[in-house]
C-alpha positions, 0 to 999 in steps of 0.5 A: 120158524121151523116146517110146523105153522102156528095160526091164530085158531089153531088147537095145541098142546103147550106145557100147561094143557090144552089151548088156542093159538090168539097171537104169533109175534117176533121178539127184537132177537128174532124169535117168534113166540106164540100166544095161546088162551087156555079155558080160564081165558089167560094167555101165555106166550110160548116158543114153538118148540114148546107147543104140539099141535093137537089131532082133531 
């Protein structure tokens, strides 16, 4: 993983709006992906480099 730290509470950015970090995990190729829950409550896995952390 790259300098920025993905939590479980974290509030990001991803390609379809706003969320909150509830799952970081590795894939069996190494990759780390990034569960986020949207408002409707749905959970979408991201890479990182998909995801911008939000300014409170």
């Amino acid at each position: 993983m790259s300098n920025t730290i993905f939590t479980p509470g974290a509030d990001v950015f991803t390609t379809r709006g706003r969320g909150e970090v509830v799952d970081v995990r590795a894939t069996p190729s190494g990759t780390f992906v990034i569960g986020v829950e949207d408002d409707n409550g749905e959970v979408n896995y991201f890479t990182e480099k998909a995801l911008r952390l939000a300014q409170s």
